[in-house]
Structures are given as structure tokens and as C-alpha cells.
C-alpha positions in Angstrom: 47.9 -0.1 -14.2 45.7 2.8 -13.0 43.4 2.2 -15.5 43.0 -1.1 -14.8 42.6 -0.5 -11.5 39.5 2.0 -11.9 38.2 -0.6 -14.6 37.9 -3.2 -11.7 36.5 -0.8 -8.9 33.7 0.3 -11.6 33.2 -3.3 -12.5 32.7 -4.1 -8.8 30.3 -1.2 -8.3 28.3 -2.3 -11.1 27.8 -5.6 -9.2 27.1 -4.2 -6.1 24.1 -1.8 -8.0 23.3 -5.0 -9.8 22.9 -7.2 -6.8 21.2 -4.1 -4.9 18.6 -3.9 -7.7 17.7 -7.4 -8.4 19.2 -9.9 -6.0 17.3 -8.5 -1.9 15.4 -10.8 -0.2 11.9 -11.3 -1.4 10.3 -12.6 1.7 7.4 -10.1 2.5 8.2 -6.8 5.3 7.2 -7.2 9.0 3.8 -5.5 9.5 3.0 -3.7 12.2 -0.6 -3.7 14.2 -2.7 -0.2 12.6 -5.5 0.0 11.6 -4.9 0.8 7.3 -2.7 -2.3 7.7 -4.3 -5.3 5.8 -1.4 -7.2 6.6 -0.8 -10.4 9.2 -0.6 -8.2 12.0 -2.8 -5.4 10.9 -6.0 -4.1 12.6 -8.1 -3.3 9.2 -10.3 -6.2 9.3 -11.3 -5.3 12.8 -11.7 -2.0 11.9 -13.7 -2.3 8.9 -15.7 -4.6 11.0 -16.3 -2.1 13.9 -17.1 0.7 10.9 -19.7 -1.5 8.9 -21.4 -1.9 12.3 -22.0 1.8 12.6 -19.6 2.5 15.4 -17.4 5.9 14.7 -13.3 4.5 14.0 -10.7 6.8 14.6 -7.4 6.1 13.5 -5.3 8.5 16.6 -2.0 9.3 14.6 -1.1 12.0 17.5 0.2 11.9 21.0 -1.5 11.7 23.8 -1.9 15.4 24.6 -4.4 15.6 21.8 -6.7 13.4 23.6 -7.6 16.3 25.6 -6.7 19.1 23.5 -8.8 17.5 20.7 -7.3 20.0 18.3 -5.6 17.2 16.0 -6.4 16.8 11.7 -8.2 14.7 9.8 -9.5 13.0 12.2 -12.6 14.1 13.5 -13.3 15.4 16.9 -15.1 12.5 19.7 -16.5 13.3 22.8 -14.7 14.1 26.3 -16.0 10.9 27.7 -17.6 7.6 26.4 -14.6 6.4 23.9 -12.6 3.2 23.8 -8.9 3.9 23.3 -7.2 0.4 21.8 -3.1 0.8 21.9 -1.0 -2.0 21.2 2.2 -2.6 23.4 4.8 -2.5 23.3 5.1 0.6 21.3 7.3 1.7 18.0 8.1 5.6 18.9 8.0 6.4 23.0 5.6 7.7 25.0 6.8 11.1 26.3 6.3 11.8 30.3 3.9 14.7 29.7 2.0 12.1 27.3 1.3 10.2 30.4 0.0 12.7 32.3 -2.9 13.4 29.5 -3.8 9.6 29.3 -4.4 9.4 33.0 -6.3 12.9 32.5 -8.1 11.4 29.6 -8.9 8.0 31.5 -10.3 9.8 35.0 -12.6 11.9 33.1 -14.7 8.7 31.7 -12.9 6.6 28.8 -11.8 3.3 28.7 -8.4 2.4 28.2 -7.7 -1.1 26.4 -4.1 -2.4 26.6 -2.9 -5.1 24.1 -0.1 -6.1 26.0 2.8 -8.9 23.9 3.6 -10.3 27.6 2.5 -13.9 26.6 3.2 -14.1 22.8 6.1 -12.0 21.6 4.9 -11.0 17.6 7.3 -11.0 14.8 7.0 -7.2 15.0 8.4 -6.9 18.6 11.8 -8.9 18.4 13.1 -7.8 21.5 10.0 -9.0 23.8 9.2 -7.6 27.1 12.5 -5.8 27.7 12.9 -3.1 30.4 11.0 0.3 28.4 8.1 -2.2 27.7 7.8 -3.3 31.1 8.4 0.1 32.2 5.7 2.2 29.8 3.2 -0.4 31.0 3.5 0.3 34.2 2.9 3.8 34.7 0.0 3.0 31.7 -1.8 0.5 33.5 -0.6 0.4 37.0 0.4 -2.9 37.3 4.2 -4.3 37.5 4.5 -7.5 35.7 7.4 -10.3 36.7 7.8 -13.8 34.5 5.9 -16.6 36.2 7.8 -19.5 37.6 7.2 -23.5 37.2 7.5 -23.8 41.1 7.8 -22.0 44.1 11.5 -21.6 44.5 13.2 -18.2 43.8 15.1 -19.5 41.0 13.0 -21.8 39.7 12.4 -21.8 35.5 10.4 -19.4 34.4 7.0 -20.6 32.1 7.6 -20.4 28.3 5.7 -20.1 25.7 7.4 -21.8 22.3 7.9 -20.3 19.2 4.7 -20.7 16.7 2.6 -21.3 19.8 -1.1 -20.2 19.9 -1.5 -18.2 23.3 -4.7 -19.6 24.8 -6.8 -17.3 27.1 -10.2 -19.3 29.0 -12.4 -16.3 30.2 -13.5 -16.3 33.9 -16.8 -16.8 33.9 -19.5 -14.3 35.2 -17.6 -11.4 34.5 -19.4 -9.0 31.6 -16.6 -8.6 29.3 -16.6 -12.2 28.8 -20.4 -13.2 28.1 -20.7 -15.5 25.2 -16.5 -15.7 25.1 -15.5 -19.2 25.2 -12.0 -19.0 24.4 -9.3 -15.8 23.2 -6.1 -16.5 21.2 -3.2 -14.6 20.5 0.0 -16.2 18.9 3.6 -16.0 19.4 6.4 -15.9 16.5 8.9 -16.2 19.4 9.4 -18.3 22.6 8.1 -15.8 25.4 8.0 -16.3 29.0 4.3 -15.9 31.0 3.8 -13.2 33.1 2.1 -12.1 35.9 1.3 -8.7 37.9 2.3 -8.1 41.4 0.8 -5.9 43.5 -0.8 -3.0 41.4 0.5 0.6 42.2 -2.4 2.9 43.3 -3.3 5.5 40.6 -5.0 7.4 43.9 -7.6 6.5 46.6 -9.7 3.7 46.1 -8.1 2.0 42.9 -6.1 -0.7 43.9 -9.0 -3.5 42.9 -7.4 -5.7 40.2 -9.8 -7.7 38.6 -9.1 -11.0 36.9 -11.4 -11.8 33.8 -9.4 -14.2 31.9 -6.8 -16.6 32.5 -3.7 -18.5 30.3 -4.8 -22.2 29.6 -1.7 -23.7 30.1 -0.3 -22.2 33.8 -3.7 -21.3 35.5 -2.5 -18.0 35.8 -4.3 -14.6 34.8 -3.8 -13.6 31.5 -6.4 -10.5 31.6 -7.2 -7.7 34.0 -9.6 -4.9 34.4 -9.5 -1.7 36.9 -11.3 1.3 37.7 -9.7 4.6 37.8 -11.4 7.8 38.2 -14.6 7.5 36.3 -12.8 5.3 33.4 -11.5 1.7 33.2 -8.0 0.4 32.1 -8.3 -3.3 30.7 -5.3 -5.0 30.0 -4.7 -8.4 28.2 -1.6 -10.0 28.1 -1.5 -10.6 24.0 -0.4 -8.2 21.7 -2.1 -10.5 19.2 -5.6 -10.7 20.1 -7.3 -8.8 17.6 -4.6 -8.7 14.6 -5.8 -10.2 11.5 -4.5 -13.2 11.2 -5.7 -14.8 14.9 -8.5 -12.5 15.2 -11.2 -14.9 13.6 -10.1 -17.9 15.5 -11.5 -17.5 18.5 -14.3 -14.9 20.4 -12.0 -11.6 20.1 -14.8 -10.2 18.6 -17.4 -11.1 21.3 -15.1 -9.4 23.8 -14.0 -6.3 22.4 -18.5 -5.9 21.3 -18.9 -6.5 25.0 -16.0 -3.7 25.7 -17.9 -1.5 23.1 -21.7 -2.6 24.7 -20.4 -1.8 28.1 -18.2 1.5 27.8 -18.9 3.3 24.7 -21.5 5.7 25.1 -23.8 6.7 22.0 -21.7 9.4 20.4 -18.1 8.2 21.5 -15.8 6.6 19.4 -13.4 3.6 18.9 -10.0 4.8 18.6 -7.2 3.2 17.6 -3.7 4.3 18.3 -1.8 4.3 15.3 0.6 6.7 16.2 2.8 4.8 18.5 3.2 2.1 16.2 4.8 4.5 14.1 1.6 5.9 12.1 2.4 9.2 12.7 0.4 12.3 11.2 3.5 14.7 11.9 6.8 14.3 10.1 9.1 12.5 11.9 13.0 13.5 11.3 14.9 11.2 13.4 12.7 8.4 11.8 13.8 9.1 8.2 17.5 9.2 9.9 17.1 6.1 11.3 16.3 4.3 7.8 18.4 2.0 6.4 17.8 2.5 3.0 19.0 6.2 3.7 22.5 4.9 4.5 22.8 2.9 1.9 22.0 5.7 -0.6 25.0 7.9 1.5 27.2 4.7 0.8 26.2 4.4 -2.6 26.6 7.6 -3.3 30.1 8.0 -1.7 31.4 4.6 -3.4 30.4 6.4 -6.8 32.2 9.5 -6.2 34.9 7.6 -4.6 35.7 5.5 -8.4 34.7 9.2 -9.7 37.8 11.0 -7.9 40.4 7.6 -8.4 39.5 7.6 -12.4 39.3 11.2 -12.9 41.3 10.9 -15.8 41.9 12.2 -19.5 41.9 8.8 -21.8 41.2 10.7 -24.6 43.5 12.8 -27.4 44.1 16.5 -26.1 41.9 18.7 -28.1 43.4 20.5 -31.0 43.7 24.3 -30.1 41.4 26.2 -32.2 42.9 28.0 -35.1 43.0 31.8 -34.6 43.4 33.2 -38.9 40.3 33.8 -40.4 39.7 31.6 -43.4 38.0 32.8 -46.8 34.6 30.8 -45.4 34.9 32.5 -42.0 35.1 36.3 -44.2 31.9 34.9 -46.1 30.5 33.9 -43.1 30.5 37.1 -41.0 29.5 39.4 -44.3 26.5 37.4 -44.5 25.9 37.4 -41.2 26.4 41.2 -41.1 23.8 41.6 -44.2 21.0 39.4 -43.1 21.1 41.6 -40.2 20.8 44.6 -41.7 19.1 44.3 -44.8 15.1 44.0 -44.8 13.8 40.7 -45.8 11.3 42.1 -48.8 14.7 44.0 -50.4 16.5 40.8 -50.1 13.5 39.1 -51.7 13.0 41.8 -54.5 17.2 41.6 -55.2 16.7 37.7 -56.1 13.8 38.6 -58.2 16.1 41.3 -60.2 19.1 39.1 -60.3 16.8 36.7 -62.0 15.0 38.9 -64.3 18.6 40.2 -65.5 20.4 36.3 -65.9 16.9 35.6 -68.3 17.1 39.0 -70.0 20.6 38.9 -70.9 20.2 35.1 -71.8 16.9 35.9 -74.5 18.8 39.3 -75.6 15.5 41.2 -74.3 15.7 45.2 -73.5 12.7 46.4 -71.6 13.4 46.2 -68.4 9.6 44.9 -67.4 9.6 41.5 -65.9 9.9 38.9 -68.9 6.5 37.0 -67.8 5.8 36.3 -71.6 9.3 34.6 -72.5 9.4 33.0 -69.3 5.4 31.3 -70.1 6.6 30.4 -73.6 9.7 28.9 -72.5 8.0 24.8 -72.4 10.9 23.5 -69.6 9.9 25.3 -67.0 6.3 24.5 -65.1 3.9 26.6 -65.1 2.7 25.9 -61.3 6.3 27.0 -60.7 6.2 30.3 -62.1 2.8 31.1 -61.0 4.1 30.9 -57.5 7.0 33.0 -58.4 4.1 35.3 -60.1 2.4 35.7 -56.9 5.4 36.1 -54.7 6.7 39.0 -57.4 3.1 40.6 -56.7 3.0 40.2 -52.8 6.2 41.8 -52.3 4.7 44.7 -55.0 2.0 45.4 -52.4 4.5 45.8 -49.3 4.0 42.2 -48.0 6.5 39.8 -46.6 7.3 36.6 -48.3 9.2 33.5 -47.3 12.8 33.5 -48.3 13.9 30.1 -47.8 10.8 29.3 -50.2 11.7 31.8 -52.8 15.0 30.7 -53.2 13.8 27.2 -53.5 11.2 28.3 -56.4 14.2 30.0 -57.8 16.4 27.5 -57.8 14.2 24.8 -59.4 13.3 27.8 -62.0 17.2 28.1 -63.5 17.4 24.4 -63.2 14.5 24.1 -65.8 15.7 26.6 -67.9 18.9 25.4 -68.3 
């Protein structure tokens, strides 16, 4: 019954591996927006766009502090001031407090920050939408607290949606520089999402509380993009996480705005950056990420279900083995004198003892006397080849001059000698 029982858990197992192996779902992995991603929601045609039109691409795969400390590998160093940093919200791995801290640092001192924010379209890649830690990282990043937009004026009216497969349509307002030559921006939405709208922006410090509108969502009116000062930099955010991925990013004037971004606040030597690292791109190993992976539990669960049916069927179905026998046999006395003399005996007496054994069976067989090796009865003897006892000839003379010959072989020629002698 045990037996049987362990049959069926092995049989089950083997379905399991089986089904594991050949029977997952085939439907393609959710990308995410970097910029080595040629995926739907990749950044590598933009990219590639940005690098065949001479601008310098950096794919940022570090936090935020190495904006400053510009001490980060491969990529190469870019000026203090005059980039364009493009990060895509909201983000796959946290931004740390101190992170914060550097961006603002980073921003005052002359850059431009571009936020691709999924408030109007929710992407495939973001399945939870614009929950709390979104809303949250986007405010201390861009200053501006965000609350869904409402169909009417009552407090509880219903919020404005955005359906599932929707394109997110973005009019620019016109006369702003951003938007010359834009005539329309698109993102899209996998998912229904809500529209939503900043309230009154929190003051990074004196003199920054000037919101500016430069684009607006087609379908409510309301604004859908917004630039500020702050410090000597910009922050620009635009309420699609989708804008410039590449699937949506040739269907509309994506790239007319972001070259206006790049025409109007990257200096000569600064750089486009991209910021791969939050979306999980990271250039340092990341422990709690390979924790995290589900395809690491189910090795752990594999590999405990197969020592599982190892410890249930851990048992003998075979014959017990026969204990050795401990008296020596005739072979074993054989064996061990051998053993003992082809040890200790050189290998050219060996060789010159199966010459002389020889010698003496063909002596005693032709009744000869002399004890001189009988070359001339063994040449006239008409069985036995001559290429055969020329070899022995030679061996006999090689071992005469002190050198080693081949035993195996020698006892072969031997062999094959007395065989044609007869």
C-alpha cells in the first residue's frame, strides 16, 4: 500500500513538472517604460530617436543622490546644470526621503524635471492606478496635490472616467513654447481611470507658487499638463504615463513637445536622462527584489515537494545485498602474487623472462643445445610470419641495449608466435 502510495505522489509530481514546463501561459510579459525596452511600453524608440539626433542619452539606473554626486558607472558623467530628467510615475522600487532632498537640490541648481504622470490613463504596467504612495511621491516631486475631478459641482458628485482601451487626448494651450507646432498629445489607458486635477500647489519656497497650464484633457476641459519654476530649473508634469512609450508615441506630436522641452532647456553639453532605475532598471543588486520573485518560490516549493516524495519513499525495493565472502579463493591467491610481482619486478626482466621461456619451449621442442637464441630454426620454420618474428627480433635487441619495450605488445607477438608454431 506504501508503495503504491509513493507511486501516485511521484506520478502527480511528474504532472505538476510537466504542466510547469510546457502548459504556462503564453501571452507575452507586461513591459515596463525604460529605455533598452523595445517593448509596448518601452522608451527605446524615443531614445534611439533622441541619440540619432545627436543629443547625449543617459539611461540613470541609480538613485537620486547620484544626480549630484555624479559618481555613478557606466554611464557617463553630464553637466551640473542644463539636463532634462524624464521619470515615469508612478514608480516600481520607492523613492527614499533623502532621494528627495537631492532631486529638489538637483532641480534648483538649473535642470529640468519632466514628470510622466499615469493620472489620466492607468497602463497595464501600473494595475493599482493612482493609489495613495503615487499620489503621495508626486507630491513632494512636483508640488502639486492632485484630487479626481467631478462631473458636477456637488461634493459627491461622480467622478470623470476614463474607460478601459481609451486613447487619453491632451489639446495644447496655445501660445505657450512647449506646445509650438503640437496639435494634439495622446496617451492611452489599459484600465478605466478617473481624471484628475491639482489643487492648490504647495510652495517649494518664495516665489514658486505659479502653476502654469499648457495642455488640457479633450473630453472634461480640465488641465491635463502643468509647468513651474523652481529655483533656477523647471518641473513639468503631464498627466499620462503613456505619452512617449512606444506604442502611442507616433500617434500624435509627443515628439514635437518633448524637441521643444529639449530646444528650450537643454543646454549644449547637457544630457537627456532617463530614469530607468525606478522602474526597476537598477545598476545595483537588489536583494529584496530577487526575494520577491515568484519564480523563486516556486523553485522552494518544487524543491520541497521533491524531497517530500524523497523522505515518504525512502525505501529498499530491492534484494539485500549478499555479504561479501571473507576466504580467499585460489584466483584471489593468484591475484595478489601478481599483483605483488608486477610491482616489484622491472618491466625489461619481465620482458627478457618471456623471451627465455620462449627460447627454452622451441629448444626443447627442436631438441637444440646451444643456448643462443634459435633465430635460424625459428626463420626456417614456414608457419610462422616473418613480419612477426622480425618484431620479436627487434624487441629481443632493444631490450639487449637497456631499452624499455611494451609488454602488453610482446606478449601479444608471443602469443600469435606459439599459435603458428603449433
Amino acid at each position: 500500500m506504501r508503495e503504491r502510495l509513493v507511486t501516485a505522489c511521484g506520478a502527480l509530481l511528474a504532472l505538476l513538472v510537466l504542466y510547469a514546463a510546457f502548459f504556462q501561459s503564453t501571452s507575452a510579459p507586461v513591459t515596463r517604460p525604460v529605455t533598452p525596452e523595445t517593448g509596448r511600453n518601452g522608451y527605446a524608440a524615443v531614445s534611439r530617436w533622441l541619440e540619432s539626433a545627436g543629443y547625449r542619452v543617459i539611461s540613470f539606473r541609480e538613485r537620486y543622490d547620484r544626480l549630484i554626486e555624479q559618481e555613478f558607472e557606466p554611464a557617463p558623467a553630464f553637466p551640473f546644470s542644463g539636463n532634462v530628467l524624464i521619470t515615469t510615475m508612478p514608480h516600481s522600487i520607492p523613492v527614499r526621503s533623502r532621494e528627495h532632498e537631492h532631486l529638489k537640490a538637483w532641480i534648483r541648481s538649473g535642470n529640468t524635471l519632466l514628470i510622466l504622470a499615469a493620472l489620466d490613463d492607468r497602463p497595464e504596467w501600473s494595475p493599482s492606478g493612482a493609489d495613495a504612495r503615487f499620489l503621495g511621491d508626486l507630491q513632494i516631486m512636483s508640488g502639486l496635490r492632485f484630487v479626481p475631478h467631478r462631473t458636477g459641482s456637488a461634493p459627491y458628485a461622480e467622478p470623470s472616467t476614463v474607460p478601459a482601451g481609451t486613447a487619453v487626448e491632451l489639446a495644447p494651450l496655445e501660445g505657450h513654447p512647449l506646445m509650438e507646432g503640437v496639435s494634439a498629445l495622446r496617451g492611452y489607458s489599459d484600465s478605466r481611470s478617473a481624471i484628475w486635477v491639482p489643487i492648490e500647489p504647495r510652495p517649494f519656497g518664495d516665489g514658486d507658487r505659479v502653476l502654469l497650464g499648457i495642455a488640457t484633457e479633450r473630453t472634461t476641459g480640465v488641465h491635463a499638463a502643468w509647468q513651474r519654476v523652481y529655483g533656477n530649473g523647471h518641473i513639468i508634469v503631464v498627466a499620462s504615463g503613456t505619452l512617449l512609450t512606444n506604442h502611442v508615441v507616433a500617434d500624435s506630436d509627443a515628439g514635437r513637445f518633448l524637441m521643444n522641452l529639449i530646444r528650450h532647456h537643454l543646454e549644449e553639453d547637457g544630457a537627456v536622462i532617463f530614469d530607468d532605475m525606478h522602474q526597476g532598471l537598477s545598476a545595483r543588486y537588489d536583494a529584496s527584489a530577487f526575494f520577491r520573485d515568484a519564480r523563486f518560490h516556486r523553485t522552494l516549493w518544487f524543491l520541497l515537494g521533491a524531497w517530500l516524495v524523497y523522505v515518504l519513499g525512502s525505501s529498499n525495493r530491492f534484494a539485500p545485498p549478499m555479504p561479501a565472502s571473507t576466504a580467499p579463493t585460489q584466483r584471489d591467491f593468484i591475484e595478489a602474487v601478481a599483483g605483488f610481482m608486477a610491482r616489484r619486478l622491472d618491466e625489461r626482466d619481465a620482458a627478457r623472462s618471456l623471451l627465455d621461456a620462449w627460447f627454452d619451449e622451441v629448444r626443447r621442442a627442436r631438441g637444440l643445445a646451444s643456448r643462443e637464441p634459435p633465430w635460424a630454426t625459428l626463420e626456417a620454420i614456414p608457419t610462422l610470419d616473418a613480419a612477426t618474428l622480425e618484431r620479436l627480433r627487434q624487441r629481443y635487441e632493444a631490450l639487449q641495449s637497456g631499452a624499455n619495450v611494451d609488454l602488453v605488445e610482446l606478449q601479444n607477438l608471443l602469443r600469435s608466435a606459439r599459435e603458428a608454431i603449433g
